[in-house]
N, C-alpha and C positions, 0 to 999 in steps of 0.2 A: 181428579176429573177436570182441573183446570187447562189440559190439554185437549187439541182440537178432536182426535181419534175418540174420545167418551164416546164420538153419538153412533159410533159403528159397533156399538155392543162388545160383541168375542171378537172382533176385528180388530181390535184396541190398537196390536200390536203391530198391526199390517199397512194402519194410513188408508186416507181415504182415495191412493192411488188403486187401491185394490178394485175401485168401483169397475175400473176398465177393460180387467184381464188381459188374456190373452188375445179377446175378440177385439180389441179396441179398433184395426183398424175397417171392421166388417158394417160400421153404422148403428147407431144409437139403437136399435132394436135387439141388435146379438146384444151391446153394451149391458143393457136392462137385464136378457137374461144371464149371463156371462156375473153379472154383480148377486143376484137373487141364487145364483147358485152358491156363489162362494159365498156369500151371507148363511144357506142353508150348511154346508159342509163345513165351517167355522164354526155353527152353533152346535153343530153334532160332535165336533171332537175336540173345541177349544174349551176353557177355565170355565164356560158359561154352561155347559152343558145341562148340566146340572140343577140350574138354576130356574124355580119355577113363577116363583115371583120378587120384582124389584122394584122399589118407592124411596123416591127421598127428593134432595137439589142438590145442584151445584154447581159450581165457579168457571166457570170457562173466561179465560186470560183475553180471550178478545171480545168478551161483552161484559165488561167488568162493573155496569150499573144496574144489567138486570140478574137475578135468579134465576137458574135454570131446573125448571120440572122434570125431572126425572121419571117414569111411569113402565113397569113390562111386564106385559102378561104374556106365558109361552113365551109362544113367535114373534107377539108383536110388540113392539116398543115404542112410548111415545114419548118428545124431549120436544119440549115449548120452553115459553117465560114464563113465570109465577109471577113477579112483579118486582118492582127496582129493590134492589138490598136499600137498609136504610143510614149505612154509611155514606151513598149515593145521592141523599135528600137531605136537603135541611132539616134541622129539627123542629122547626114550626112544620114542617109537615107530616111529621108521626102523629099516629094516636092520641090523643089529649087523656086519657087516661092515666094517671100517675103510674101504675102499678105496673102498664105493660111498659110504658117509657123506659120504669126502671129493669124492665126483662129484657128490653130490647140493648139497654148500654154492657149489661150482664155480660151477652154473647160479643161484646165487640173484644177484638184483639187487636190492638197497634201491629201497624200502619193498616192494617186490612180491613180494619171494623169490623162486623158481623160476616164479610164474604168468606164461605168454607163449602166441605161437600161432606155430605149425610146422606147415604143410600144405605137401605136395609136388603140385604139379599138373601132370600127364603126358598131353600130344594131339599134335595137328598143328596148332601155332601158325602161323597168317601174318599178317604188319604188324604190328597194333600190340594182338592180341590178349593178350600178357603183360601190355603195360602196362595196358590195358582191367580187367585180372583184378586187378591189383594197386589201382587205383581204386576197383573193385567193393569192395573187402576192406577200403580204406580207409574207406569212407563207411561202413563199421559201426562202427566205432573210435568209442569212446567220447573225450570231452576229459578233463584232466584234473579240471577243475572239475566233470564231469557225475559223474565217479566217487567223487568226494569229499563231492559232495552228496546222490549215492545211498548211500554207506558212513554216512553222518549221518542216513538217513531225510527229510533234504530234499526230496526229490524220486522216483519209482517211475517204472523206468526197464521199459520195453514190456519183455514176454518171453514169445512166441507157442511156444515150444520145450512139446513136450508132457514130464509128473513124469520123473525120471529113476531107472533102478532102483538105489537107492544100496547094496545089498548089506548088508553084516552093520556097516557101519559105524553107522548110526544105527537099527539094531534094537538095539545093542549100551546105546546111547544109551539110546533107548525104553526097553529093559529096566532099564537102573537107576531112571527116573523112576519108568517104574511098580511098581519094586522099592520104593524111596521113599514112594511115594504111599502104598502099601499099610502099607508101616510105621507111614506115620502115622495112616491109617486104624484099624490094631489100638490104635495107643495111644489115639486119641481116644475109640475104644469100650472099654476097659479103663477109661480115666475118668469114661463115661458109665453106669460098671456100680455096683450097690451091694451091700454083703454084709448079707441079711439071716439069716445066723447066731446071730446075737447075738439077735434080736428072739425 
C-alpha cells in the first residue's frame, strides 16, 4: 500500500488517471460523475467486491513520517493520518513508558523502522478473491529503486490522496519557524533603526 493508487480502493490497478474518464473534456461536473461511476462499477466487479469491511495503516512512499488510517465500510472508505510513525521522531519523543518503548523498537525493521502496511479485510471470499486482493495491493508497492529515487528527489512519485489533517504536530513546527522568522525580523529592524538623540 506504499503506492500512490491504495486510496482508490478496487481501482488499485487503474491510477488515479481514472478520476477523468472518458468525460474529461465535458467540465468538472460530468468529471465527478463520470469518476463515481467508475468507482461504483470497479467496486462491483473488481478484487474488492467482496469485501465488506477493511481496518488497518499504511506506508505510502510520499508521506513517509506519517501513518496512514485506513478505514471501509461497504461503499465508503476513509484514508487520513494516524499520526507520525515513530522512526520519524526522536526517541525523547515516544512514550516514557519502558514497556511500550520496548514494543515500539520490537516492530522496527532496518532501514524502515516501524513504517509497513496492516489491513485486515473481512467479506464473503469465493475462489481466488484473497489472492485477486492481495495482487491488487501488490501492484501499489513501490520497488525498492523507485523509493530510493523518490527519497533522493530523483524522481516525483503520483499522489492523488487529498492534504492530510496533520494535527498539532506541524503547527508545533509552523510555530517555531514563524517564531524564528519573527525574531529575525525584529532584529533586522532594530539594525535598520538610527538614534537621532545625539543630533
Amino acid at each position: 500500500a506504499t503506492g500512490a493508487e491504495a486510496a482508490t480502493g478496487a481501482e488499485a490497478a487503474t491510477g488515479a488517471e481514472a478520476a477523468a474518464g472518458p468525460e474529461a473534456a465535458a467540465g468538472p461536473e460530468s468529471n465527478e460523475r463520470a469518476f463515481k461511476r467508475q468507482r461504483i462499477r470497479s467496486k462491483k466487479s473488481g478484487p474488492f467486491a467482496n469485501v465488506l469491511r477493511s481496518k488497518g495503516f499504511f506506508w505510502l512512499a510520499t508521506r513517509g513520517h506519517y501513518m496512514g488510517e485506513w478505514s471501509q465500510a461497504g461503499a465508503i472508505l476513509s484514508v487520513k493520518s494516524a499520526r507520525p510513525w515513530f522512526a520519524a521522531l526522536a526517541e525523547e519523543d515516544w512514550p516514557d513508558d519502558p514497556q511500550i518503548r520496548a514494543e515500539i523498537r520490537a516492530e522496527f525493521v532496518e532501514p524502515t523502522g516501524d513504517r509497513r502496511n496492516e489491513i485486515v479485510f473481512i467479506g464473503t471470499f469465493t475462489g481466488n478473491d484473497k489472492e485477486d486482493i492481495s495482487r491488487a495491493l501488490d501492484a501499489c508497492l513501490v520497488t525498492d529503486e523507485e523509493l530510493a529515487a523518490s527519497q533522493n528527489d530523483e524522481v516525483m512519485l503520483e499522489d492523488p490522496f487529498e492534504a492530510w489533517d496533520l494535527g498539532g504536530y506541524v503547527e508545533e513546527e509552523e510555530e517555531e519557524d514563524m517564531e524564528e522568522d519573527k525574531e529575525g525580523g525584529e532584529n533586522k529592524s532594530d539594525e535598520g533603526q538610527t538614534d537621532d538623540s545625539n543630533e
